[in-house]
C-alpha positions as YAML, in Angstrom:
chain: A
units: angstrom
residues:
- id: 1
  name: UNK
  ca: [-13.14, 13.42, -0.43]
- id: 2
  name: UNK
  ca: [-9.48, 13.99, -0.28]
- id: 3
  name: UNK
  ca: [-8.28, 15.84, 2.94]
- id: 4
  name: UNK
  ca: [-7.13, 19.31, 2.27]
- id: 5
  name: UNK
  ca: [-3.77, 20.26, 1.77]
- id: 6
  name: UNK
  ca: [-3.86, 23.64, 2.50]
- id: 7
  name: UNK
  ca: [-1.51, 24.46, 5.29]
- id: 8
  name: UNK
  ca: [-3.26, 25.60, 8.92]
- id: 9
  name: UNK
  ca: [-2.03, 24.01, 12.00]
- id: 10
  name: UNK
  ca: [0.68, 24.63, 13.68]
- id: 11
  name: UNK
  ca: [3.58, 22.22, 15.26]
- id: 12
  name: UNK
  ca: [1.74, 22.09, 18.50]
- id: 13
  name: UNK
  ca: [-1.60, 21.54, 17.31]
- id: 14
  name: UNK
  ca: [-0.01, 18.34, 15.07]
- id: 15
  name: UNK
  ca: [1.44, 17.26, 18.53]
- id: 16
  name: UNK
  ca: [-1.77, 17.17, 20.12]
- id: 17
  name: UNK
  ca: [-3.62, 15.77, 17.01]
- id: 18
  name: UNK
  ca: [-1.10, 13.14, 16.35]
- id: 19
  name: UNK
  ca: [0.49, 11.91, 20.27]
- id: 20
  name: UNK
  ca: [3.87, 12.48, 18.44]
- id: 21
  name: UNK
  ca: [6.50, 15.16, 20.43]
- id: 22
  name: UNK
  ca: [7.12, 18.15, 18.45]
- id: 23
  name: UNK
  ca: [10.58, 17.44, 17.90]
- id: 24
  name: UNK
  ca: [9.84, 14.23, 16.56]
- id: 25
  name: UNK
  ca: [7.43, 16.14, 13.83]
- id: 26
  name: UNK
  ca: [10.84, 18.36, 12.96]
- id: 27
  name: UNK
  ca: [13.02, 14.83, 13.08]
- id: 28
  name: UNK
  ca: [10.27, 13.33, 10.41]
- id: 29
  name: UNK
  ca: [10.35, 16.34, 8.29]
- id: 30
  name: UNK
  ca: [14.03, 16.63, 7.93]
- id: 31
  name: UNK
  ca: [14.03, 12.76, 7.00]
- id: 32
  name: UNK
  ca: [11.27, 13.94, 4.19]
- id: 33
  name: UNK
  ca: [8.55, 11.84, 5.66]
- id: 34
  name: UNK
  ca: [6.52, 14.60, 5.79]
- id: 35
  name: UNK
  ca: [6.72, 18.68, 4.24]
- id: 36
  name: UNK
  ca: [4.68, 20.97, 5.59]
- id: 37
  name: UNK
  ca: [4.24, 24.42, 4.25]
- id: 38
  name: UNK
  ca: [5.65, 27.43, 5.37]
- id: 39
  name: UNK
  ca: [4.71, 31.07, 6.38]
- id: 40
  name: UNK
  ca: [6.17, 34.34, 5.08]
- id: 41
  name: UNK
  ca: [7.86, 34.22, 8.86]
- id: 42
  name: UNK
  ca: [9.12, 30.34, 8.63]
- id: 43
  name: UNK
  ca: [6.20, 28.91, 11.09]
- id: 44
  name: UNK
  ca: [5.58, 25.03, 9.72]
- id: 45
  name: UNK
  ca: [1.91, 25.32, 8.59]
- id: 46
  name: UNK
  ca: [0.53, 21.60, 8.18]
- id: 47
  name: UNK
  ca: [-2.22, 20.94, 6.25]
- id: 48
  name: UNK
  ca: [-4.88, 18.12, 7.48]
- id: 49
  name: UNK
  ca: [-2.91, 15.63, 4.55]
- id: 50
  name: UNK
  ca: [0.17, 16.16, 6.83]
- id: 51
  name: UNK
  ca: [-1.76, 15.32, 10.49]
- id: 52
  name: UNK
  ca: [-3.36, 11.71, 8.47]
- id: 53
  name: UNK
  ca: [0.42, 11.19, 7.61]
- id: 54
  name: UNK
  ca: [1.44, 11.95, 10.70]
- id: 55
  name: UNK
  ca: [-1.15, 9.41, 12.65]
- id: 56
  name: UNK
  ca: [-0.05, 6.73, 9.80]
- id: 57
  name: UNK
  ca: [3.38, 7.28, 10.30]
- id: 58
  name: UNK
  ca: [2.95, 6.77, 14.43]
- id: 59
  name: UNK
  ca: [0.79, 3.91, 13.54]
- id: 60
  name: UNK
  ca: [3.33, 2.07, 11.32]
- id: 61
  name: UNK
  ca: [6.06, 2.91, 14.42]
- id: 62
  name: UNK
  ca: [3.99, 2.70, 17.53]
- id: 63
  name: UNK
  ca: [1.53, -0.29, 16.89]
- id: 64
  name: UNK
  ca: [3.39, -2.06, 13.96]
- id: 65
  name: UNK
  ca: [6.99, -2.06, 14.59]
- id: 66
  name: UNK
  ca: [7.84, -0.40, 11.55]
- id: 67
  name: UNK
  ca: [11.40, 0.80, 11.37]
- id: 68
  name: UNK
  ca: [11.58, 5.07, 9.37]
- id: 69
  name: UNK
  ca: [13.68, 3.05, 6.43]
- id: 70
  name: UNK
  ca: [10.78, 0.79, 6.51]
- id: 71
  name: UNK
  ca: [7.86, 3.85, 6.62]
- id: 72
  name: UNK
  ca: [9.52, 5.47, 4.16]
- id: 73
  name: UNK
  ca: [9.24, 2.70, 1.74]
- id: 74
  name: UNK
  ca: [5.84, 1.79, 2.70]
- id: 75
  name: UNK
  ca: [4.49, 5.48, 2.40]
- id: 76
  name: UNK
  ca: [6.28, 5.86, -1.51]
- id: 77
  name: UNK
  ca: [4.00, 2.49, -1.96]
- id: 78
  name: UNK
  ca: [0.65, 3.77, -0.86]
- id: 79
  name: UNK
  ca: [1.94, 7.13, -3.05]
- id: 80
  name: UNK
  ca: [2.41, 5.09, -6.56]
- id: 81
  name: UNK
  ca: [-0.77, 2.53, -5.52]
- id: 82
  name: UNK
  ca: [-2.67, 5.22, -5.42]
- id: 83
  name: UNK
  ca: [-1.43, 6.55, -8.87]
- id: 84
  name: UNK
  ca: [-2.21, 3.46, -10.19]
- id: 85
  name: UNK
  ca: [-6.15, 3.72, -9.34]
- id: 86
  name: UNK
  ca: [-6.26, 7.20, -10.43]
- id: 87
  name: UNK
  ca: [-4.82, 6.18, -13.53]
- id: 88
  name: UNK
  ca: [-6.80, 3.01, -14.00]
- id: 89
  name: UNK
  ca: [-9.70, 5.13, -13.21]
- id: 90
  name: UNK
  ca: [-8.64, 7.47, -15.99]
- id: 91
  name: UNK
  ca: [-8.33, 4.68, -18.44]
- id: 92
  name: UNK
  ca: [-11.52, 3.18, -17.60]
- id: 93
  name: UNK
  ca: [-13.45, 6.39, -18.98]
- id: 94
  name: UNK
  ca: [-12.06, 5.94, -21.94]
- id: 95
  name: UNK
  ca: [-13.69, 2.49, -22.27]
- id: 96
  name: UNK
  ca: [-16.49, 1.43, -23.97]
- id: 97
  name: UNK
  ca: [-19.06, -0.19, -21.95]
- id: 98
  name: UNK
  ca: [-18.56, -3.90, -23.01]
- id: 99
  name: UNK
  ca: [-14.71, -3.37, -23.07]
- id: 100
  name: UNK
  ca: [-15.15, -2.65, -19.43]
- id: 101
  name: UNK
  ca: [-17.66, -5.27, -18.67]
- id: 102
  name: UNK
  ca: [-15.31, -7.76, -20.27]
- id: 103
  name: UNK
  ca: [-11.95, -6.80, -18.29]
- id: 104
  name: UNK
  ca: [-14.47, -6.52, -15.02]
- id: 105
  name: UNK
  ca: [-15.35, -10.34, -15.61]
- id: 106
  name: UNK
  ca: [-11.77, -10.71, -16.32]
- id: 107
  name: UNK
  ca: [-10.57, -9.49, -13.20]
- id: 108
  name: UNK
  ca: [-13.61, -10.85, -11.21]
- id: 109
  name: UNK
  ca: [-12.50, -14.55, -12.48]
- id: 110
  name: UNK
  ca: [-15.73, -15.15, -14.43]
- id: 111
  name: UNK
  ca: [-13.74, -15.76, -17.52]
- id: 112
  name: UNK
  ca: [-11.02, -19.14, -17.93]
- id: 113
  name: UNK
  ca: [-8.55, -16.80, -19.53]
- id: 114
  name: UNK
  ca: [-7.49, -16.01, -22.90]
- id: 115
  name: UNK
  ca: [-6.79, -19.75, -23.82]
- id: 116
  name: UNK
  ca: [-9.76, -22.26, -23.83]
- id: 117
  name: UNK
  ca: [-9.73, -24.92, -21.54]
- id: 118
  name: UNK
  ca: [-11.69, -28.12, -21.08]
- id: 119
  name: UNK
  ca: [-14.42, -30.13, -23.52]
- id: 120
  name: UNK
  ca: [-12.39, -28.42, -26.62]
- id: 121
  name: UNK
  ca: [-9.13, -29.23, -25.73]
- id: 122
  name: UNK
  ca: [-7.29, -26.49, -27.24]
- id: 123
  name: UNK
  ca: [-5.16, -26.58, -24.21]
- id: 124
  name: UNK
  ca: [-4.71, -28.60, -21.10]
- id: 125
  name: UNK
  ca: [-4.71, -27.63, -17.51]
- id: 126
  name: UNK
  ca: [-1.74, -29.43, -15.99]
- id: 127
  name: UNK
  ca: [-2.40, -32.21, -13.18]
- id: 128
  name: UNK
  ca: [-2.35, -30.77, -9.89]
- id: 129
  name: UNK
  ca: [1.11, -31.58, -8.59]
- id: 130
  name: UNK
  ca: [1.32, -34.89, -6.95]
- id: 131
  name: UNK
  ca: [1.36, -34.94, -2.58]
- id: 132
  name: UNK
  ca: [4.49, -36.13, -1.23]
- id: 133
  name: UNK
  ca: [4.55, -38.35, 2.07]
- id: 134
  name: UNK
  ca: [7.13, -36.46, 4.62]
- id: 135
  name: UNK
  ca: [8.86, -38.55, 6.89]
- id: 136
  name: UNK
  ca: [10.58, -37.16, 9.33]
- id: 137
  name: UNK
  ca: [13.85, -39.31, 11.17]
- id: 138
  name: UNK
  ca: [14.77, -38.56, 14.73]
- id: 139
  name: UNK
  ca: [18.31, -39.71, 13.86]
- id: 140
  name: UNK
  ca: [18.20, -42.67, 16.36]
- id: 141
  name: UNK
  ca: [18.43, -45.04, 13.60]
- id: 142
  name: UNK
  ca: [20.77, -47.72, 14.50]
- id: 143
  name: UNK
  ca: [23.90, -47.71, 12.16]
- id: 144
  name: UNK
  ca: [26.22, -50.52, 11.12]
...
């Protein structure tokens, strides 16, 4: 179920939910990391979207390293990856159900591919490429 996005906690709440100070909430918000709503007074109103984004975004900076230029990107990935599966999702209804089992086997591997392969030699799988020996010189060779 997706978390709601229906504004209800306010900055200190998200401070205590999150671990993050509550100017650092305000200092991701003005970089656009995250938006929470606002009241009829101007009181941020986060929604429980905003506090996962919030925990991911202190995860990606406390735990992994992540630089905000490097959040930012990652967090406009996970947005259009998820697009992608609601949109493949969408597609896939409009399948029939042996289009759909063939593109499952597809993806799964269970089929060679659109070309044939093998006893019917309509095409040929390239040799593997060949191993090279590596030798590696310590540069004490002697030198005439």
């Amino acid at each position: 179920m997706a978390p709601d996005r229906t504004g209800v906690f306010s900055i200190g709440v998200v401070a205590q939910l999150t671990g993050l100070h509550e100017q650092t909430i305000r200092q991701y918000e003005r970089l656009g990391l995250v938006a929470p709503e606002r009241s009829p007074g101007g009181t941020r109103l986060f929604s429980e979207a905003d506090v996962l984004r919030l925990k991911s975004i202190a995860s990606l900076t406390r735990d992994m390293g992540v630089n905000l230029a490097g959040v930012e990107i990652i967090l406009k990935m996970r947005e259009r990856q998820q697009q992608l599966v609601t949109l493949a999702r969408e597609l896939f209804k409009h399948l029939d159900e042996a289009s759909r089992s063939r593109f499952e086997s597809a993806v799964r591997g269970d089929e060679p591919g659109l070309v044939p392969t093998g006893e019917q030699k309509l095409a040929v799988s390239p040799p593997p490429p060949a191993r090279r020996r590596i030798e590696i010189k310590d540069g004490s060779e002697d030198q005439d």
